[in-house]
N, C-alpha and C positions, 0 to 999 in steps of 0.2 A: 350877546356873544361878541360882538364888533369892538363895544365899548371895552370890554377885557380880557382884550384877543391875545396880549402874552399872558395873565394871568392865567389863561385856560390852557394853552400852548405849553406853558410851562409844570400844569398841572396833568397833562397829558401824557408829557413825555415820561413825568415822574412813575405815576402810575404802569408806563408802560415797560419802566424798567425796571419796576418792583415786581411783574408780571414775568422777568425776565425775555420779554421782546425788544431788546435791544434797538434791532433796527427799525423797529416801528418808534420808540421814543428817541432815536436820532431825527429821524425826519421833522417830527413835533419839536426839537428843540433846535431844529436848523432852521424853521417856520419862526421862533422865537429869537433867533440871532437876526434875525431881518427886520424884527421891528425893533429890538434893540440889541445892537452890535458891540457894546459898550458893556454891556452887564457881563461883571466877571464869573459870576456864577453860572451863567446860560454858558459862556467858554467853556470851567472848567468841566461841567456835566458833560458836555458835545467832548469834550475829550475824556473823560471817563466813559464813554461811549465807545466811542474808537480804541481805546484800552480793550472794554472788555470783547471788542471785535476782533482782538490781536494784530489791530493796525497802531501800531508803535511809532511810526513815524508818524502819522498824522496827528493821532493822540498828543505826541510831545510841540506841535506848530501848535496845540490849544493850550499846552501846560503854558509854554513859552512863553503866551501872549499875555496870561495871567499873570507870572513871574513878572514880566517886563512890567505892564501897568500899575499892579502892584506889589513891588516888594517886599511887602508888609506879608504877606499871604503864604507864610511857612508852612503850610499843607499842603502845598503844591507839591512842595520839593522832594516828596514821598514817590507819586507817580510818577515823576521825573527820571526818579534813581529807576523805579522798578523797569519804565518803557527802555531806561539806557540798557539795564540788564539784560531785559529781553529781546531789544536788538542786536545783541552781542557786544557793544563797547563799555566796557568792561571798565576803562578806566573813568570814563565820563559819567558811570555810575556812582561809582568809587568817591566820584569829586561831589555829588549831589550827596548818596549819604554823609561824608564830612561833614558838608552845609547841613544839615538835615539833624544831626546829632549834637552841634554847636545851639541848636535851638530843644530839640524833643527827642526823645526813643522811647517806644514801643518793643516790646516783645519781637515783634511779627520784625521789625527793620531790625533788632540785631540778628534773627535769623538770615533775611535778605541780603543787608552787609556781609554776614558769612559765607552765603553763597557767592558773593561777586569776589571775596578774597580766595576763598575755595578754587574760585575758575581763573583764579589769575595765578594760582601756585601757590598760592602764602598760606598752609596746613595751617601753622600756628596763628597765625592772625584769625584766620576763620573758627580753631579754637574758642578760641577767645570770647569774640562775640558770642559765638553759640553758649559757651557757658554765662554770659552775662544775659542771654535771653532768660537761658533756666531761670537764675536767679532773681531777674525780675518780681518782685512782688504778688503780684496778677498772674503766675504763670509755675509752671512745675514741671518734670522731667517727663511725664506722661503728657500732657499737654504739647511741651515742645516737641516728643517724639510722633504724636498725632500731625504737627506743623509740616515737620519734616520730610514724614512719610508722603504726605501733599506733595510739596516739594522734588521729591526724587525724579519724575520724568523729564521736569525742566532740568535738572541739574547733569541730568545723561545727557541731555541735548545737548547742553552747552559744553560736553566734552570729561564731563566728571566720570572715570571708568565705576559700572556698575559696583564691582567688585569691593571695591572701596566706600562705597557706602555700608556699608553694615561695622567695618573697621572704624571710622568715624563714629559711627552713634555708639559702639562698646566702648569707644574711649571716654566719652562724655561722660555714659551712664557711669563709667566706674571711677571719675576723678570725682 
């Protein structure tokens, strides 16, 4: 056990988040960043942890420290945008999606991008993306309206009037 104390630490934590016990596999991967501090993958899970805790700010000290050591590690830059979103700064998400699309997009971040242009004002920019999710390959109108619907509570939170949501998705569907 001693001899492969992160091996198992880190096999723990996993299983513990596939269980969805979050905070029992933060502990086991906080166990695992003390014997090594260093490993970027033990960071960025301890911040996908704190993500899925809806601790945003913490989360992004773990993204951060991944980004900085290695910039290489354009996955990052996903949870980056999404923890800026859902702390409300809006344009510092804005600026990770950019980075983030200059390398990769998904389906799921042109919806997200949507949302962040959605809450900054910009209808037609948020357009836009939404309809290059649809378009997506890997993806369809029914799928992205499944997305979406997910989507709605955080989008009221962040100040989007309910109202307006269903005017959005009938424009989409019928362009």
């Amino acid at each position: 056990f001693e001899k492969n104390r992160l091996w198992v630490m880190k096999k723990a934590g996993f299983c513990h988040r596939k269980l969805g016990q979050t905070k029992n596999a933060l502990e086991y991967y906080k166990e695992a960043e003390k014997i090594d501090h260093e490993d970027l993958y033990i960071q960025a899970t301890i911040g996908r942890c704190y993500l899925d805790l809806k601790d945003y700010e913490t989360a992004l000290k773990y993204y951060f420290k991944v980004e900085y050591l290695d910039p290489s590690k354009k996955n990052v830059l996903r949870p980056i945008a999404w923890c800026y979103f859902m702390s409300g700064k809006l344009e510092e998400s804005k600026k990770y999606y950019i980075k983030l699309f200059k390398h990769e997009a998904n389906k799921y971040d042109y919806i997200n991008f949507g949302h962040v242009e959605w809450c900054l004002g910009k209808k037609k920019e948020a357009i836009e993306l939404y309809a290059k999710s649809i378009r997506k390959k890997d993806n369809n109108l029914k799928q992205f309206m499944e997305a979406f619907h997910d989507d709605e509570p955080i989008l009221v939170q962040k100040g989007i009037d309910p109202d307006e949501i269903p005017i959005m998705l009938d424009y989409l569907q019928y362009q």
